[in-house]
C-alpha positions in Angstrom: 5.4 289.7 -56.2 4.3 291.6 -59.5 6.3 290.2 -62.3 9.0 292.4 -63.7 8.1 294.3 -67.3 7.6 297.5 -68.8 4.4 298.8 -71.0 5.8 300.3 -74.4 4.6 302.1 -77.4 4.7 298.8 -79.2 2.6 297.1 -76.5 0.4 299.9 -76.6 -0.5 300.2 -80.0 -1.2 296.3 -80.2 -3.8 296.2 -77.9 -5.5 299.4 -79.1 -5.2 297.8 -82.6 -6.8 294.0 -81.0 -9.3 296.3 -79.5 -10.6 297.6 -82.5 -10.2 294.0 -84.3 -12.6 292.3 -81.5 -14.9 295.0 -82.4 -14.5 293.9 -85.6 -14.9 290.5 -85.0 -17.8 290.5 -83.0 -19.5 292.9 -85.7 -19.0 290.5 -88.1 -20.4 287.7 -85.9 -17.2 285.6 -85.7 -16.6 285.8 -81.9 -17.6 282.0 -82.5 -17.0 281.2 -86.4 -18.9 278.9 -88.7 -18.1 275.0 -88.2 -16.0 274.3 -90.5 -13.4 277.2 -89.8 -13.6 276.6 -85.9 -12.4 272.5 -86.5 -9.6 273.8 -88.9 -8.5 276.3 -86.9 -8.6 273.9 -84.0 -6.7 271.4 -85.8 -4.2 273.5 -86.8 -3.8 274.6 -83.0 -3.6 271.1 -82.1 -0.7 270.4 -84.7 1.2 272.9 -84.6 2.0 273.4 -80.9 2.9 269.4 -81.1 5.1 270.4 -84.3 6.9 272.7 -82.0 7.6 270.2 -79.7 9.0 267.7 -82.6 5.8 265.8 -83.4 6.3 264.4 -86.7 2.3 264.1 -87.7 0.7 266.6 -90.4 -2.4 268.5 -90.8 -4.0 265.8 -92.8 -3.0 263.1 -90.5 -4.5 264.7 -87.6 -7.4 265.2 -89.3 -7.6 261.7 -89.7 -7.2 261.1 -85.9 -10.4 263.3 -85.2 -11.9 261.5 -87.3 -11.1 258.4 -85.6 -9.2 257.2 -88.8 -6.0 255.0 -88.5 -2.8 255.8 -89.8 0.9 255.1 -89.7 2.9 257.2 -87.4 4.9 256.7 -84.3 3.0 255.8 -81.3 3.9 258.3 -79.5 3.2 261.5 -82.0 -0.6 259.6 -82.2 -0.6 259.8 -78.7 0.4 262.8 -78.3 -2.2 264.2 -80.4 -5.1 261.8 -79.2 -4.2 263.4 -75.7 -3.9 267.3 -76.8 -7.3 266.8 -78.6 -9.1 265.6 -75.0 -7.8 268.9 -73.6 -8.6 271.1 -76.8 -12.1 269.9 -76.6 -12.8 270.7 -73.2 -10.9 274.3 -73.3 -14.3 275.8 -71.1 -14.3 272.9 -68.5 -10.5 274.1 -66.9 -10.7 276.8 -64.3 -8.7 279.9 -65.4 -7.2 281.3 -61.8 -6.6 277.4 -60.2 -3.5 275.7 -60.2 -5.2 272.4 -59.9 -6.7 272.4 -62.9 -3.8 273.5 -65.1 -2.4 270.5 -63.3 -5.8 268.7 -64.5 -4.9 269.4 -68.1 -1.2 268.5 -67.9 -2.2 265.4 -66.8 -4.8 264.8 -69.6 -2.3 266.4 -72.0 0.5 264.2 -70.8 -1.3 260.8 -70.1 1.1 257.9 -70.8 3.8 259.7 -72.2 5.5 260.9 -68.7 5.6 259.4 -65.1 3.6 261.4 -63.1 1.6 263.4 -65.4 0.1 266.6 -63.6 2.4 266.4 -60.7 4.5 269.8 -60.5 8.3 268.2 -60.6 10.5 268.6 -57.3 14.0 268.3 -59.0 16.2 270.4 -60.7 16.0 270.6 -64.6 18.1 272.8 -67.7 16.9 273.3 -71.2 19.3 272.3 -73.4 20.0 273.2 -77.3 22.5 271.3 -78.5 25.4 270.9 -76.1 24.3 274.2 -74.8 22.1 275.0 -71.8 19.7 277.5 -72.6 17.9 278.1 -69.3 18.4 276.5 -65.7 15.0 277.0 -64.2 14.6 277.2 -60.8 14.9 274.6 -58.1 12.1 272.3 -58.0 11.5 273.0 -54.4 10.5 276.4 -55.2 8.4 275.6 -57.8 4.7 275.0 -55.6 4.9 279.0 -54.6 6.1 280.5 -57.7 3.2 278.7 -59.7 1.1 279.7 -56.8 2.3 283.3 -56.5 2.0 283.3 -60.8 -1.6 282.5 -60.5 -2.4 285.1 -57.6 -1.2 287.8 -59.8 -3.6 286.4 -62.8 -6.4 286.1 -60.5 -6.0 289.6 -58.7 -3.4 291.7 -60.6 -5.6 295.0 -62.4 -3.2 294.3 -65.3 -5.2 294.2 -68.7 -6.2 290.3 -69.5 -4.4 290.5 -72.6 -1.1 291.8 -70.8 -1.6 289.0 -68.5 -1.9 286.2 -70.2 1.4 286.7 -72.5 3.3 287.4 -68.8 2.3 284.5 -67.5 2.8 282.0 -70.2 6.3 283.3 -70.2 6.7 283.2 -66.7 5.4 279.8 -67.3 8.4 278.9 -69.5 10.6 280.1 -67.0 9.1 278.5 -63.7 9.3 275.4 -66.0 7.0 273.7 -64.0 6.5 270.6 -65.1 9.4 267.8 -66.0 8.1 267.7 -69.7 5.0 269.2 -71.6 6.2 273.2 -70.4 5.9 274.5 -73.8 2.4 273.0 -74.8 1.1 273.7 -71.6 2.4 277.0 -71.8 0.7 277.9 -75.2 -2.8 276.5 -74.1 -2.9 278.3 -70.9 -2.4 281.6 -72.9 -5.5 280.4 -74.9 -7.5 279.9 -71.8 -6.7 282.9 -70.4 -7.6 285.2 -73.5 -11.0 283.2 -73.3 -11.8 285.6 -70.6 -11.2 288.2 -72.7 -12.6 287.2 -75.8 -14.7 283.6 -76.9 -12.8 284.1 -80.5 -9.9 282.9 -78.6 -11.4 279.5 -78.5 -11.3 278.4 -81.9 -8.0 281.4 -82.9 -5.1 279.3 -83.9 -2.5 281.1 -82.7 -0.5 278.1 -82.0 0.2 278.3 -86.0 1.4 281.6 -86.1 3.7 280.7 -83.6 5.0 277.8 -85.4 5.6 279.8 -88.6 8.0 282.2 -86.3 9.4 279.6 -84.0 13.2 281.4 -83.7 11.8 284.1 -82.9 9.9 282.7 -80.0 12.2 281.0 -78.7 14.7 283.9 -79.4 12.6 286.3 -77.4 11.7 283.8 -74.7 15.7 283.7 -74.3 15.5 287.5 -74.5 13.2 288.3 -71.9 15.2 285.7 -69.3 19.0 288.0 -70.1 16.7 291.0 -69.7 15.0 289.6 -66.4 12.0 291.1 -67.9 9.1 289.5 -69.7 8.7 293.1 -71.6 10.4 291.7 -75.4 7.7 288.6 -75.1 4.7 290.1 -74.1 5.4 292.5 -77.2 6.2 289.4 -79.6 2.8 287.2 -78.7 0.9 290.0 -78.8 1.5 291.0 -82.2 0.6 287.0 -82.6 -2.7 287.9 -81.4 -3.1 291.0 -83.5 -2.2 288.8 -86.9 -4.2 285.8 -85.9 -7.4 288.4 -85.7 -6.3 289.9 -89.0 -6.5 286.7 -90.5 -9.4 285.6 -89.0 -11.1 288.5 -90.3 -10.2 288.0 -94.5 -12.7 285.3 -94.0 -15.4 287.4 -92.5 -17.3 286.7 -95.6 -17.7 282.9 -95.1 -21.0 282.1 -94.7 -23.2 281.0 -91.6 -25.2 278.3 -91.6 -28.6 278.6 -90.8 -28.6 277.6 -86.9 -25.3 279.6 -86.5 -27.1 282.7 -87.6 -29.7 282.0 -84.9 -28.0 280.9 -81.9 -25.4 284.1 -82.0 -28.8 286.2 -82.1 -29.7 284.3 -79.6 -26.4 284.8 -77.7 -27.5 288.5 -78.2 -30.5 289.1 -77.3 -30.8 286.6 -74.8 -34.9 286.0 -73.5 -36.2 289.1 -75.1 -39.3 289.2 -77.7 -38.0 290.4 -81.3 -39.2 290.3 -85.2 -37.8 289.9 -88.3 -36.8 293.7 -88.5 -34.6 292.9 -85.1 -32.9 289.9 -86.8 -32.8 291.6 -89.8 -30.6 294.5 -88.0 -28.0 292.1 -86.3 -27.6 290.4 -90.1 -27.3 293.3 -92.2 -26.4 291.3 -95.2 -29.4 288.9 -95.5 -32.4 289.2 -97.2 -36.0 289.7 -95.8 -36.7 285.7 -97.6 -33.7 284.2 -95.3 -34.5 286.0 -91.9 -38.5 284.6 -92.7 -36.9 281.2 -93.8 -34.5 281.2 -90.7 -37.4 282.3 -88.0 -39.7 279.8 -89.3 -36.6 277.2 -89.0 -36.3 278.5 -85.6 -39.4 277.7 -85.0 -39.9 274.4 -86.3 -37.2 272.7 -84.1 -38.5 274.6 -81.1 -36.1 277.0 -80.3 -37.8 279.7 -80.8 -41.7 280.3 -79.7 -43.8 282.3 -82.1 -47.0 284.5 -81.4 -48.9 287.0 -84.0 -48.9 286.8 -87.2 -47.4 289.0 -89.9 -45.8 292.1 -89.1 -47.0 291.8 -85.5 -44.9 288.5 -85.6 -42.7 288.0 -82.0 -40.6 286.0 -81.4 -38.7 284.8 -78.3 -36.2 282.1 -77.7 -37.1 279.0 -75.7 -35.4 276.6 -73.9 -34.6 274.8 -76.8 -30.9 273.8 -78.2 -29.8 273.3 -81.4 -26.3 271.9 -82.3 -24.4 274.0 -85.1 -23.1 270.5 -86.7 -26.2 270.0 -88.1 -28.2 272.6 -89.6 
């Protein structure tokens, strides 16, 4: 069964407006951004969907943990963040459509801080904001088919992919699916899911934005379960999506290194022969000197082969890998 929700002008307009800022993005080669943005991007992911959750540990302090640095916190918030680091780094190795492997990650992302971490619960559970209950989610006997009805409509649904991933992270929240980790989970599922849209979603840290308007998310998510319709969400994270691209795009004029240059050319133009002029025309802003300078690099460490000489130079990328941590 389709879950319930209704395409608006607002919804509209935000994926026409993400659209054109992918095109953007990709134009400006920051589908996958330099190093140093993508780790403090990612650690700002990392910290603020924990922050949500009441993790107590700062930017800086989780810096420090990926940097295998000690510091003085509880054990649990280091834990906590040791764990969502494992998953964070291994975003491409979880399988989009399978409930397993969302199971997989929950169990990585909850290790040693639950009973039974990646086992889908079987008994009844409430949310609760002060002495209030916010949401009774559905018995835990029905919770196997809705999660597996939730991913058949990912997997086969003709729904856009941005569309779908904001329904089911909030269908997510509502299943409640696991005894603890629901809103984590459901934040980095959404993340895997836009990777099928987009690789910039990757290294996007739309966690953050979602920290800075917390009420409102949860307001919303509360919202959406009056309405029995995940219409007022869907609208919410996608103009999340829309910002986080905005603001990854005021830094459009950081600067590649030299191997990131050359392996999103290569990502391009895949086995095919090019020269300078070709390279030159995906880089519009370098100079003749640095595509000769970055070829010849290329060449050196063996990722690229070289035959001719001058301007009847071609090139043609081998087998060869080069890691962007270290050029």
């Amino acid at each position: 069964m389709k879950p319930p929700y209704e395409i608006t002008n607002n919804i509209i307009a935000s994926i026409s407006s993400i659209s054109e800022r992918i095109g953007e993005v990709n134009a400006a080669h920051l589908n996958k951004p330099p190093t140093e943005l993508r780790r403090k991007n990612r650690i700002k992911s990392i910290q603020s969907s924990l922050e949500i959750e009441g993790n107590t540990l700062t930017i800086s302090q989780v810096t420090d943990i990926l940097d295998n640095k000690r510091i003085l916190a509880p054990g649990k918030d280091i834990l906590e963040v040791q764990n969502a680091i494992k998953v964070y780094q291994d975003l491409s190795k979880f399988y989009t459509y399978e409930l397993k492997s969302m199971c997989n990650a929950h169990r990585i992302l909850m290790n040693n801080l639950i009973e039974h971490p990646g086992k889908l619960r079987t008994s009844a559970v409430g949310i609760a904001k002060g002495s209030n209950i916010e949401h009774i989610a559905p018995p835990g006997e029905l919770v196997f088919a809705l999660m597996s009805n939730l991913f058949d409509y990912l997997k086969n649904d003709d729904d856009l992919i941005l569309i779908k991933s904001c329904v089911f992270h909030y269908e997510f929240e509502f299943i409640h699916p696991f005894v603890d980790g629901n809103g984590r989970m459901g934040r980095l599922w959404q993340t895997i899911i836009l990777l099928e849209y987009s690789s910039v979603f990757e290294f996007l840290p739309i966690e953050a934005l979602v920290k800075e308007r917390q009420q409102e998310y949860y307001h919303v998510l509360g919202k959406s379960d009056k309405e029995g319709t995940s219409t007022a969400f869907i609208e919410f994270m996608l103009d999340i999506i829309n910002i986080a691209l905005e603001d990854l795009l005021k830094v459009q004029n950081v600067t590649l290194t030299i191997s990131e240059r050359i392996m999103h050319f290569k990502n391009n133009i895949g086995l095919a022969s090019f020269n300078r002029q070709d390279y030159m025309r995906f880089f519009k802003n370098i100079s003749p000197a640095t595509a000769s300078r970055d070829l010849k690099f290329a060449a050196d460490k063996g990722v690229v082969e070289k035959r001719g000489d001058k301007r009847m130079t071609k090139y043609r990328f081998t087998g060869g890998v080069m890691h962007y941590n270290k050029y």
